[in-house]
DSSP file (Angstrom, degrees, kcal/mol; ACC not computed):
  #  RESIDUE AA STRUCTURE BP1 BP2  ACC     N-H-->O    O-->H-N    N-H-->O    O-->H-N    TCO  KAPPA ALPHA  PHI   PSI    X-CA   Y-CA   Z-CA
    1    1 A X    >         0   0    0      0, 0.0     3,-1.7     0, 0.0     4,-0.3   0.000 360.0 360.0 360.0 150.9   20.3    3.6    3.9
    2    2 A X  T 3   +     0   0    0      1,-0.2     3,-0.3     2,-0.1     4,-0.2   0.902 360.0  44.7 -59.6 -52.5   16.9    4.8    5.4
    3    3 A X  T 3> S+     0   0    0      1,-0.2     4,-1.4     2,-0.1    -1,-0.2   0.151  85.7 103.6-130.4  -4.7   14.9    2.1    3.7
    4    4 A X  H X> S+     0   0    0     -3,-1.7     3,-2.3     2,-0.3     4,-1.8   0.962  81.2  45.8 -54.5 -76.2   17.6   -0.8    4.6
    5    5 A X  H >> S+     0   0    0      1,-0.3     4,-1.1    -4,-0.3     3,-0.7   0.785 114.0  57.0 -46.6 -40.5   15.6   -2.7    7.7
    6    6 A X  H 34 S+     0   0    0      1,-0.2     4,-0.5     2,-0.2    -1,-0.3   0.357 105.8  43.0 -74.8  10.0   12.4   -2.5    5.3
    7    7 A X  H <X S+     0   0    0     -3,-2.3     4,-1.3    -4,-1.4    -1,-0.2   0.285 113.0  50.0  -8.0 -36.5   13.5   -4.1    2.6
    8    8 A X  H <X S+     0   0    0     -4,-1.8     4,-1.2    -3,-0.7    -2,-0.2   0.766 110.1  55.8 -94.2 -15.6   15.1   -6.8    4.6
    9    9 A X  H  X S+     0   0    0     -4,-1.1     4,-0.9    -5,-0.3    -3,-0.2   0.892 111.5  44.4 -35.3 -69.3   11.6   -6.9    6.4
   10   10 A X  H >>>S+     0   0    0     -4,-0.5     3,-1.3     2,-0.2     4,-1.2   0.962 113.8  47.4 -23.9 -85.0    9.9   -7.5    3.0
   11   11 A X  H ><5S+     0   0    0     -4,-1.3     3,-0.9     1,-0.2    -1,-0.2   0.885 110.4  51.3  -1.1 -74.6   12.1   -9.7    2.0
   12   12 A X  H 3<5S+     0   0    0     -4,-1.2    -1,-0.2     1,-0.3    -2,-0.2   0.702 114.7  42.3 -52.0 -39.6   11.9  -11.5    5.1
   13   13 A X  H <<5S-     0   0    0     -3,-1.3    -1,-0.3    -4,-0.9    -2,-0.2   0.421 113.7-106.0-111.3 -11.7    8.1  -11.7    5.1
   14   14 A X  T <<5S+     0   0    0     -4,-1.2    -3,-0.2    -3,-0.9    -2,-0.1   0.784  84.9 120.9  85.0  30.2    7.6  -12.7    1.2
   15   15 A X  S   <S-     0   0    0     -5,-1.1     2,-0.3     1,-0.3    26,-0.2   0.877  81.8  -7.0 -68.4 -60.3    6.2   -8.9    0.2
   16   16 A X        -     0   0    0     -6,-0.3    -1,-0.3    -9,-0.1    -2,-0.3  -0.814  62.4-153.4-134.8 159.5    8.6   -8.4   -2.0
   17   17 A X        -     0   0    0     -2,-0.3     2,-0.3    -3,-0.1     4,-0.1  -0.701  42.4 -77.4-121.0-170.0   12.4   -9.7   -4.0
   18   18 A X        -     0   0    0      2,-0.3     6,-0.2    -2,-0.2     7,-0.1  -0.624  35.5-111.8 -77.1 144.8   14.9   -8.3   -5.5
   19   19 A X  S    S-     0   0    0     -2,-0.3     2,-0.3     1,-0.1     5,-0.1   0.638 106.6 -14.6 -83.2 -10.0   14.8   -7.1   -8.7
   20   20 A X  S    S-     0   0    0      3,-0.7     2,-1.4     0, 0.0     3,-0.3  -0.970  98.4 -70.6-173.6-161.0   17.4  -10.2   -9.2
   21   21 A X  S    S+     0   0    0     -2,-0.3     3,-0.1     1,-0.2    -2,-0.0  -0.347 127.1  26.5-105.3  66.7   19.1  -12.1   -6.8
   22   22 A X  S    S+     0   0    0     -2,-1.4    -1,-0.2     1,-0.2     2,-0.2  -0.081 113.0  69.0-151.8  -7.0   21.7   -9.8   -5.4
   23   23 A X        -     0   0    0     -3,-0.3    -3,-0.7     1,-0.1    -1,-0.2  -0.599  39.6-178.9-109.1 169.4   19.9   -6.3   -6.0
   24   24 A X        -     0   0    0     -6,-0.2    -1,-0.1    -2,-0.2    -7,-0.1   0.512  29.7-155.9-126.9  -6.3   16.6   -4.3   -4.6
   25   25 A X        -     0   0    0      1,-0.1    -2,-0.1    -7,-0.1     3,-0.0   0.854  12.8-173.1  20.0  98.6   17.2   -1.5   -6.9
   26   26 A X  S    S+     0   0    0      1,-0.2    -1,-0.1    -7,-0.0   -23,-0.1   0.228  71.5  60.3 -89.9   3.3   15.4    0.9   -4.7
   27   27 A X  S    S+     0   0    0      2,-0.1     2,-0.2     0, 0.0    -1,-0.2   0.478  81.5 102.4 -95.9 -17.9   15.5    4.1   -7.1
   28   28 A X  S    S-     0   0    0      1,-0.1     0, 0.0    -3,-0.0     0, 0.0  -0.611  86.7 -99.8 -93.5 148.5   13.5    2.3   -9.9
   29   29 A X        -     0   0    0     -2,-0.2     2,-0.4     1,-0.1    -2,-0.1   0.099  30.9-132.6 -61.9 149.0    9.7    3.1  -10.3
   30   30 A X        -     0   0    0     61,-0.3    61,-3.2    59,-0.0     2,-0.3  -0.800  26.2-135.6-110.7 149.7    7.3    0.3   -8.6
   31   31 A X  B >>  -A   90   0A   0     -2,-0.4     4,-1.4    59,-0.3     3,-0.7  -0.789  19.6-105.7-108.1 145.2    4.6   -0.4  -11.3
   32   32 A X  H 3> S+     0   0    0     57,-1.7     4,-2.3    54,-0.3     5,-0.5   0.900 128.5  49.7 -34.5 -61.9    0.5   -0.7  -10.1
   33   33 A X  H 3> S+     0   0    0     54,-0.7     4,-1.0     1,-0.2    -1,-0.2   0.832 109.1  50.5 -25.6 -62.3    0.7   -4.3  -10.6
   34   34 A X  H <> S+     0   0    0     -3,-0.7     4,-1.0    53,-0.3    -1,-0.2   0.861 117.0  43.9 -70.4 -52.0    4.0   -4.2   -8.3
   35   35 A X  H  X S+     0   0    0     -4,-1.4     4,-1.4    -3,-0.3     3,-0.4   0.844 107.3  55.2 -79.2 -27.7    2.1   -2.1   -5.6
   36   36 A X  H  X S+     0   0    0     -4,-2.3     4,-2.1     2,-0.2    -1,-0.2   0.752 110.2  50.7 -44.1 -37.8   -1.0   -3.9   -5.5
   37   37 A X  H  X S+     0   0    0     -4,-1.0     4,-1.0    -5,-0.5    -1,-0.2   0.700  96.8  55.2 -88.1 -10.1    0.8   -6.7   -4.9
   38   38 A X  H >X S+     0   0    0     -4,-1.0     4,-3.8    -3,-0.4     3,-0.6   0.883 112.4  53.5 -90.6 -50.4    3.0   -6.1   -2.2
   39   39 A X  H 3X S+     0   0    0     -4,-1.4     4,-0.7     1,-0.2     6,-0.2   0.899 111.1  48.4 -35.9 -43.0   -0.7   -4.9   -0.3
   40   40 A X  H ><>S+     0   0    0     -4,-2.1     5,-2.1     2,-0.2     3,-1.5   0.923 113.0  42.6 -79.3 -49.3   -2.0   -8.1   -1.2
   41   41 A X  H X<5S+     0   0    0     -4,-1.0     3,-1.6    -3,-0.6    -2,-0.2   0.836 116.3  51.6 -88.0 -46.6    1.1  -10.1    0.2
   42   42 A X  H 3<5S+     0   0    0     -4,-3.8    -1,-0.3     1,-0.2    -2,-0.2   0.558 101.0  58.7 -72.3   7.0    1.2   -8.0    3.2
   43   43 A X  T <<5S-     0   0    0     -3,-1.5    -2,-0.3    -4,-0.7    -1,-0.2   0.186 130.9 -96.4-103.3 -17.5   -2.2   -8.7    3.6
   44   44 A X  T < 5 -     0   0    0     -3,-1.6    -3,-0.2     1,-0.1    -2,-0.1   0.225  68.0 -77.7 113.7   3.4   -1.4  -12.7    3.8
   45   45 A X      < -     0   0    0     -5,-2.1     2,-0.4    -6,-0.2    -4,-0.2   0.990  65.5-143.5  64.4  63.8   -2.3  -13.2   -0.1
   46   46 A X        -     0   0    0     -6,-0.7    -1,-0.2    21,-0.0    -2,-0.1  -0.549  12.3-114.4 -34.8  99.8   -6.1  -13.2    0.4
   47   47 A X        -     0   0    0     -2,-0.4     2,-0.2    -3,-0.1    -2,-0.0   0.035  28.7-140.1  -8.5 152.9   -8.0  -15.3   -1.6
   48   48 A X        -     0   0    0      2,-0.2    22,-0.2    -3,-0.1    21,-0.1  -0.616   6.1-137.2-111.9-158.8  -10.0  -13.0   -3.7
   49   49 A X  S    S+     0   0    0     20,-0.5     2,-0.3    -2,-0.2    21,-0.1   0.485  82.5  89.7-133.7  -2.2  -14.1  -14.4   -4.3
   50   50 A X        -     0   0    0     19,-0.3    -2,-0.2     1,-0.2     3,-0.1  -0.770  52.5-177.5 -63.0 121.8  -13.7  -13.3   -8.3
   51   51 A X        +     0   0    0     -2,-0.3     2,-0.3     1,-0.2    -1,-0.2   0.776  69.9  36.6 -89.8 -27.4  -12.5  -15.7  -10.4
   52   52 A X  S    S-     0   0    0     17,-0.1     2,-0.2     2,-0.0    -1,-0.2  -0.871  77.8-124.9-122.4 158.3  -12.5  -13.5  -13.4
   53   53 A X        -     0   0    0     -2,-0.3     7,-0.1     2,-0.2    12,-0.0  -0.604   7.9-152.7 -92.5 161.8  -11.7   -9.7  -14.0
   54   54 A X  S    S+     0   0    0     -2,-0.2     2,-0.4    28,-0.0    -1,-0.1   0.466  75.9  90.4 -83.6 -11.6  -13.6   -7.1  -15.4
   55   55 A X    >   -     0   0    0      1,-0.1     3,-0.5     2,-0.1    29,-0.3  -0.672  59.0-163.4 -86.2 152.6  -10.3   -5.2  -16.5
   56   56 A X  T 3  S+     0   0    0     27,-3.4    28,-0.1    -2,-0.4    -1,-0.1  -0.016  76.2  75.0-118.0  32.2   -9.4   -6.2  -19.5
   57   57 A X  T 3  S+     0   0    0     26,-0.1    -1,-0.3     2,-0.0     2,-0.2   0.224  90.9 108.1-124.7 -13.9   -5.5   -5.0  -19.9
   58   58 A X    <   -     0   0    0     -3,-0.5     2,-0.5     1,-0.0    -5,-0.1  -0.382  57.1-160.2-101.6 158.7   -5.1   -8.2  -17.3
   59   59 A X    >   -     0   0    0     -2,-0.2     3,-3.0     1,-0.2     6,-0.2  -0.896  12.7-152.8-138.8 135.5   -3.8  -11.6  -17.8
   60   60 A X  T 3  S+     0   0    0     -2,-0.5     5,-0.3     1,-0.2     6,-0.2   0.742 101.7  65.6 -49.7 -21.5   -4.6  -14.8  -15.5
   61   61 A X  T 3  S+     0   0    0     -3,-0.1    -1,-0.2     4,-0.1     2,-0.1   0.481  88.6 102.5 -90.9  -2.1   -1.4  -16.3  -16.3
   62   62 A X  S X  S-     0   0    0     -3,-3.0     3,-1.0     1,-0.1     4,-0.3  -0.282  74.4-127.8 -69.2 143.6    0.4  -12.9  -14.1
   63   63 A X  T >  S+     0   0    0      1,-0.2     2,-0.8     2,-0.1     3,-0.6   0.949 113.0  41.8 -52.1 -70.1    1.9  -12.9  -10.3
   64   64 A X  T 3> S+     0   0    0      1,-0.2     4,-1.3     2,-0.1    -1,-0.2   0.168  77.3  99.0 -92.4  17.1   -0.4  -10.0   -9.6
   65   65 A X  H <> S+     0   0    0     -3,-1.0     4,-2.9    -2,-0.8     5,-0.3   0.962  90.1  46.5 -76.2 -52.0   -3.5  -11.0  -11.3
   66   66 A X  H <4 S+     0   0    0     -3,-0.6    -1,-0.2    -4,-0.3     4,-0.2   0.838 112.0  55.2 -43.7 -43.5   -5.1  -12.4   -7.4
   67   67 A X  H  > S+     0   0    0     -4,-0.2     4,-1.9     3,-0.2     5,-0.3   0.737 108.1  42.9 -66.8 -22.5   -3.9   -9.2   -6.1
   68   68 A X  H >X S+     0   0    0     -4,-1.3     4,-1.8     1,-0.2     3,-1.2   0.792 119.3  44.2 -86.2 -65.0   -5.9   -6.8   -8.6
   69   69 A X  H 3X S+     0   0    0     -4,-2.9     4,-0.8     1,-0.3   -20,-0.5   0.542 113.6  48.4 -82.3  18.9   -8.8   -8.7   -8.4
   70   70 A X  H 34 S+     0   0    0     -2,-1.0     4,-0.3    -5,-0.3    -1,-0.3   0.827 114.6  50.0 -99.2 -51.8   -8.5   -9.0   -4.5
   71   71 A X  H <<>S+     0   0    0     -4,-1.9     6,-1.9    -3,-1.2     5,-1.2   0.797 109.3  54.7 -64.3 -27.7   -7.9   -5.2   -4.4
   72   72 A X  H ><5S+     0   0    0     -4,-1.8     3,-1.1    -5,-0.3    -1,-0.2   0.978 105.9  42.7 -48.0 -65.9  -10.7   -4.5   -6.5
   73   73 A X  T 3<5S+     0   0    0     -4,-0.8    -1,-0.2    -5,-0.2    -2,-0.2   0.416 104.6  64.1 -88.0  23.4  -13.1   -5.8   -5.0
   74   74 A X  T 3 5S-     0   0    0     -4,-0.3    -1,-0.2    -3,-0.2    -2,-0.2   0.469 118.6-105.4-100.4 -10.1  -12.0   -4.6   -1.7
   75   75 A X  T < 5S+     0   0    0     -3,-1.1    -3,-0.2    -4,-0.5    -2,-0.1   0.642  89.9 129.0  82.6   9.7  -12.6   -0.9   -3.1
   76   76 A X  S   <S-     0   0    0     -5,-1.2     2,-0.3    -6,-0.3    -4,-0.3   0.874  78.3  -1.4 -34.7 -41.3   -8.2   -1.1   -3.2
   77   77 A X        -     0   0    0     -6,-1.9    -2,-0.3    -5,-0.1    -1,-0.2  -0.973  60.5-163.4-155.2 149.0   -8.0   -0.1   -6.4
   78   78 A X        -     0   0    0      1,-0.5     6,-0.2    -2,-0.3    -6,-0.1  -0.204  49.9-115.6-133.4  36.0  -10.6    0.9   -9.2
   79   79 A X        -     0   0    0      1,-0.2    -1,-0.5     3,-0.1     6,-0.4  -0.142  28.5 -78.6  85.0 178.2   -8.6    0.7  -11.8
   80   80 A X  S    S-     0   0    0      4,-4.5     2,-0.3    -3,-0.1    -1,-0.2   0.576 116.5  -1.9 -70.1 -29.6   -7.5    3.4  -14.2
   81   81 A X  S    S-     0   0    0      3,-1.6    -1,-0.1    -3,-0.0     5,-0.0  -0.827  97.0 -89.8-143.7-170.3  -10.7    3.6  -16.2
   82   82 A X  S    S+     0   0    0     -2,-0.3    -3,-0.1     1,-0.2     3,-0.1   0.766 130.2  33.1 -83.4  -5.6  -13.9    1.0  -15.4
   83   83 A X  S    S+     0   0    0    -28,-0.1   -27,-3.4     1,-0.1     2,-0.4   0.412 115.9  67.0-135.3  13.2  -12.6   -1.7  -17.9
   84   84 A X        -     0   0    0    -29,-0.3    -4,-4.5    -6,-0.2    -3,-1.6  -0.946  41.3-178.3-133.2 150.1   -8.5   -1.1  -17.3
   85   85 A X        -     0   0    0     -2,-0.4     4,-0.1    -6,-0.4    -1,-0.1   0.710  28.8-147.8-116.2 -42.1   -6.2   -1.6  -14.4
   86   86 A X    >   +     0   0    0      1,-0.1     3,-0.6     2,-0.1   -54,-0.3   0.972  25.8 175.3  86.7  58.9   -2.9   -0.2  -16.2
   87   87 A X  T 3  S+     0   0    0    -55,-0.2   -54,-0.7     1,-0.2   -53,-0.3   0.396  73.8  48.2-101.7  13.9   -0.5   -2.7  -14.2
   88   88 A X  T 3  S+     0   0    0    -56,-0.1     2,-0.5   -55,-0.1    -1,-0.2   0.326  88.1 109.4-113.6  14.0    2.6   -1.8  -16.0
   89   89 A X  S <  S-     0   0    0     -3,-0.6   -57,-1.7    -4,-0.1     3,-0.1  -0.639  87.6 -93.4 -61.3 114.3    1.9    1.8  -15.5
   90   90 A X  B     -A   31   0A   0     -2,-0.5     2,-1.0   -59,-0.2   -59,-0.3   0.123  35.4-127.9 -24.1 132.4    4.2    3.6  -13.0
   91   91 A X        -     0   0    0    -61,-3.2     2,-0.4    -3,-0.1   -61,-0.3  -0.776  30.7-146.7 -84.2  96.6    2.5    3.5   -9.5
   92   92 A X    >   -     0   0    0     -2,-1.0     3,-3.0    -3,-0.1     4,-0.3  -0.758  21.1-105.3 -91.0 138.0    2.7    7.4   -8.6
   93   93 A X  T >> S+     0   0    0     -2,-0.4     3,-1.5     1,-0.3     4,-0.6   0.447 124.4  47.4 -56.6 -58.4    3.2    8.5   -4.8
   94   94 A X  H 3> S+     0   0    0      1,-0.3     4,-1.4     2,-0.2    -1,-0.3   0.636 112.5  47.6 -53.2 -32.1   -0.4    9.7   -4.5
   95   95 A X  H <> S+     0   0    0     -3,-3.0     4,-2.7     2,-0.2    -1,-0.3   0.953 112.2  56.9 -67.9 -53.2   -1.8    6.1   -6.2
   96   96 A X  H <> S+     0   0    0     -3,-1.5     4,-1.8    -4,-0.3    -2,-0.2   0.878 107.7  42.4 -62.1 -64.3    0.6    4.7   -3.7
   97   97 A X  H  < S+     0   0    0     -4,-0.6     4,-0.3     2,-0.2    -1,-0.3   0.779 115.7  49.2 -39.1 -37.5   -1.0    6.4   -0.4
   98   98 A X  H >X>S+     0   0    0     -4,-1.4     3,-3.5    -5,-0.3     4,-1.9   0.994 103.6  54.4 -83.5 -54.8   -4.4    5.8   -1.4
   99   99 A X  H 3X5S+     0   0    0     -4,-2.7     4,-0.9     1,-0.4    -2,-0.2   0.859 117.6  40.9 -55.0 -59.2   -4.1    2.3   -2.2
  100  100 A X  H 3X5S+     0   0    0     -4,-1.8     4,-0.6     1,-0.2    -1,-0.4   0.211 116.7  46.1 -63.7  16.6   -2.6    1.9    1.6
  101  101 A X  H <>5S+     0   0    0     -3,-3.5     4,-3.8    -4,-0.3    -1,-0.2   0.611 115.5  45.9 -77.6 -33.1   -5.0    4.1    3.2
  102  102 A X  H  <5S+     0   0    0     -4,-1.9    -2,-0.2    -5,-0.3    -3,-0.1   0.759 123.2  42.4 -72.7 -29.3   -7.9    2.3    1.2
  103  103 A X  H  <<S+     0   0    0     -4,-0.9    -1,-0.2    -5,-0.6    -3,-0.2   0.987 131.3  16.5 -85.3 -54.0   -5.9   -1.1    2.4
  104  104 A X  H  < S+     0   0    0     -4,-0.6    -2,-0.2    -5,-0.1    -3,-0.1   0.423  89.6 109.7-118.1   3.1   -5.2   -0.4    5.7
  105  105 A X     <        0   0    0     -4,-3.8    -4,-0.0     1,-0.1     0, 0.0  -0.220 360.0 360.0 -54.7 154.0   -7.3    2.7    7.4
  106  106 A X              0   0    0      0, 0.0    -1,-0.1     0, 0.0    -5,-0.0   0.209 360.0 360.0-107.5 360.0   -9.9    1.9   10.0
């Protein structure tokens, strides 16, 4: 599959798992949360300088809760609305390019 060597890249580098411990299930939808977080991990898991969010659909106790508010205040991500972040909303392609242009453009 086209996508094989990145996935085992991911993997490899602590971006991403498997959706359990023999699958990667590469057809199923990546969630905001899920994309955020893979920026964030490919990014070296940045501290972020927030300790608390302003969105209020999030919860500390979440993997990706250091990744929204590290993409937040990095102008990653603004949320869906000014006081929600949506992070079990499907991530849709276009969300997906801007969050890496936004992440990684010079």
């Amino acid at each position: 599959s086209y996508y094989y060597d990145a996935v085992e890249w991911a993997v490899r580098n602590g971006i991403t798992n498997g959706t359990d411990a023999t699958h990667f299930s590469p057809s199923t939808p990546c969630t905001r949360a899920q994309m955020v977080t893979f920026i964030w991990r490919a990014a070296g898991c940045p501290e972020p300088k927030a300790l608390f969010s302003s969105f209020v659909d999030l919860d500390e106790t979440m993997y990706y809760y250091k990744a929204v508010l590290w993409a937040s205040e990095n102008g990653i991500t603004n949320g869906t609305s000014s006081t929600t972040f949506s992070p079990d909303d499907d991530c849709i392609r276009a969300q997906i390019v801007t969050f890496l242009y936004r992440a990684f453009a010079e």
